[in-house]
Every structure is written in structure tokens, then in C-alpha cells.
C-alpha positions as CSV (number, residue, x, y, z in Angstrom):
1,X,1.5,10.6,-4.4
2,X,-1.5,10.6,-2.2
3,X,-2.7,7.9,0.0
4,X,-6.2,7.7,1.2
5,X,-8.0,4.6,3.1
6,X,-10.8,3.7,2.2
7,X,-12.7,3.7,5.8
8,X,-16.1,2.1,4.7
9,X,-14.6,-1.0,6.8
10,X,-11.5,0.1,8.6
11,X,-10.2,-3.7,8.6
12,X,-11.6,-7.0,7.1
13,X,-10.3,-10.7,8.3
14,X,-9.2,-12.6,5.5
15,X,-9.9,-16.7,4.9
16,X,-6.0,-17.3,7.0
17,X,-6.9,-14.8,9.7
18,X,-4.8,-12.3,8.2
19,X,-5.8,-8.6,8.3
20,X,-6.4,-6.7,5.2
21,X,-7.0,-3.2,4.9
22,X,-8.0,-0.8,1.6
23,X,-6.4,2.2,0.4
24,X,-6.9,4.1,-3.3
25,X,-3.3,5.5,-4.3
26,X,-3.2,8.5,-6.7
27,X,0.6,8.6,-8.3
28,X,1.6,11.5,-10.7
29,X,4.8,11.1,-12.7
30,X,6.0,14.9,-12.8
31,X,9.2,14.5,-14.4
32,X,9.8,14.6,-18.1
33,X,10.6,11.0,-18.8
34,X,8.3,7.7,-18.6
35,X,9.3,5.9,-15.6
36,X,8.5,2.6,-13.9
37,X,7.7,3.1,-10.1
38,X,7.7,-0.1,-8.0
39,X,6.5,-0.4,-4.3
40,X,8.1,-1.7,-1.4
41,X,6.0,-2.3,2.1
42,X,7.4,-2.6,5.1
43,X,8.5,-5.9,6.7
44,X,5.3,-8.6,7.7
45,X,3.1,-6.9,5.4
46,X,2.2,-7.6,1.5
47,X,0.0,-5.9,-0.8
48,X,-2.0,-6.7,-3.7
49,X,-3.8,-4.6,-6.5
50,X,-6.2,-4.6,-9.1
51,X,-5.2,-3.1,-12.1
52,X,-2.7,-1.5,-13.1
53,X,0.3,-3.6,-10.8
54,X,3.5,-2.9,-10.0
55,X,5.8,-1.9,-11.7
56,X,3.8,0.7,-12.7
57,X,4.9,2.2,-16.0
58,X,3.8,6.0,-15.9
59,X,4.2,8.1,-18.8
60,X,5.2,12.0,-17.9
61,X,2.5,13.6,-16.5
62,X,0.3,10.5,-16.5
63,X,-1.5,9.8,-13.0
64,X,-3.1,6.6,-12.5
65,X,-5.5,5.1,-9.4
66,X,-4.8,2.2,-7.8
67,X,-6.5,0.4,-5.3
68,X,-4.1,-1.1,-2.9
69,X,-5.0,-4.2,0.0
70,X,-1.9,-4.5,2.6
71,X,-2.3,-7.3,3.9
72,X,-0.6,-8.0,7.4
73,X,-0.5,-11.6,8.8
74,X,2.1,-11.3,11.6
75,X,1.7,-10.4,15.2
76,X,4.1,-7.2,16.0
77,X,1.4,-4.5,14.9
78,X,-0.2,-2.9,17.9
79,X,-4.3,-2.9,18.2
80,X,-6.4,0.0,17.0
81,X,-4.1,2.5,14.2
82,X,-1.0,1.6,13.5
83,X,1.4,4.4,11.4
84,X,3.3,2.1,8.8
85,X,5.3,3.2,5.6
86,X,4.7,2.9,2.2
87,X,8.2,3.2,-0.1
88,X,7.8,4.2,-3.7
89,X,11.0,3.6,-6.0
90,X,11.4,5.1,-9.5
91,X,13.7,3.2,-11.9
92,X,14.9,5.9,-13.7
93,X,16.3,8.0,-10.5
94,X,17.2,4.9,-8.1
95,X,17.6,8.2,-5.5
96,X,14.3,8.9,-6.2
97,X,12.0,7.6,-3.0
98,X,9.1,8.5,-1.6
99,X,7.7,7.7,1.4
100,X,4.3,7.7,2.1
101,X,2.9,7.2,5.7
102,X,-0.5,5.4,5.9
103,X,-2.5,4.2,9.2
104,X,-3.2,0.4,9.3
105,X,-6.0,-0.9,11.7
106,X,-5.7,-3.9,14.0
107,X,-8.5,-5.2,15.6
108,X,-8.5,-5.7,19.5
109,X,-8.1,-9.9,19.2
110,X,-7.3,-11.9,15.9
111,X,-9.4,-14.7,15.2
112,X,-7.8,-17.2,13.0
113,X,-10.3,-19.5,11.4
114,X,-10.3,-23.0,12.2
């Protein structure tokens, strides 16, 4: 798994004030069987894709890119980066889990549209 922001805007404001930021995730599937990997973000933050979504079915040795939005619309994140964690889960090994830190950006002050 690799996890890279995409840092042409570090953060953009969404329509609800919410803050979104962009990542492209690279996952390999290096075991011998096709698996379905799910994702699970830490509390007060959501995500969304393009295609493909989760679960992602990944054939063995398949690799697909995904571009990911988190999407953050509660307070508790600090301004400036923020080190969050990223949880990938593979069905066919429950044990399986991979963590993945990633840096989330906060603006300074939230606007929240009228």
C-alpha cells in the first residue's frame, strides 16, 4: 500500500464547510488468492472514491489506483497537518490489517457557508 496526497491544494472547503482533502492510493494484493480489501477511516472522518470503491476485489498480484477524498466535518482535528490513520482490512485474512498513516490539513479558521 502506498499513500500519497495529492498537494496541488493541500485542503478544499466543501458546499457544508466540511474539509476535504485528496490522496491517490496504490494497493498491491501480494498473496496468492483474490481478495476483497475494505477500508475503514478513523472516527469524524469519511471518504469517498472514484472508481474502483470499496470493497475493492483485487485479484493476486493485481494493483489498482484509487483516488481517495477524506472528508472531515467535525471539530477535534488540530490546524495546519494533522497525522490520522488509514485501516485496510482483507476478507480473506480478517488478521490481515494494514495501517497506513496519512497527514490531513486543517485550515487556521473554518468557514461554514451560510
Amino acid at each position: 500500500v502506498s499513500v500519497t496526497g495529492n498537494r496541488s491544494t493541500l485542503y478544499e472547503t466543501g458546499e457544508k464547510g466540511e474539509i476535504i482533502n485528496h490522496y491517490i492510493v496504490k494497493i498491491t494484493n501480494r498473496s496468492h488468492l483474490t481478495d476483497n480489501i475494505s477500508l475503514v477511516c478513523p472516527d469524524g472522518i469519511e471518504f469517498n472514491t472514484r472508481t474502483p470503491r470499496f470493497p475493492l476485489k483485487l485479484k493476486s498480484g493485481e494493483t489498482q489506483k484509487i483516488y481517495l477524498s477524506l472528508i472531515h466535518s467535525a471539530k477535534q482535528l488540530s490546524p495546519g497537518p494533522n497525522r490520522i490513520e488509514l485501516q485496510l482490512n482483507s476478507q480473506i485474512d480478517p488478521e490481515n490489517r494494514i495501517r497506513e498513516p496519512v497527514v490531513f490539513f486543517m485550515p487556521e479558521t473554518i468557514r461554514i457557508p451560510q
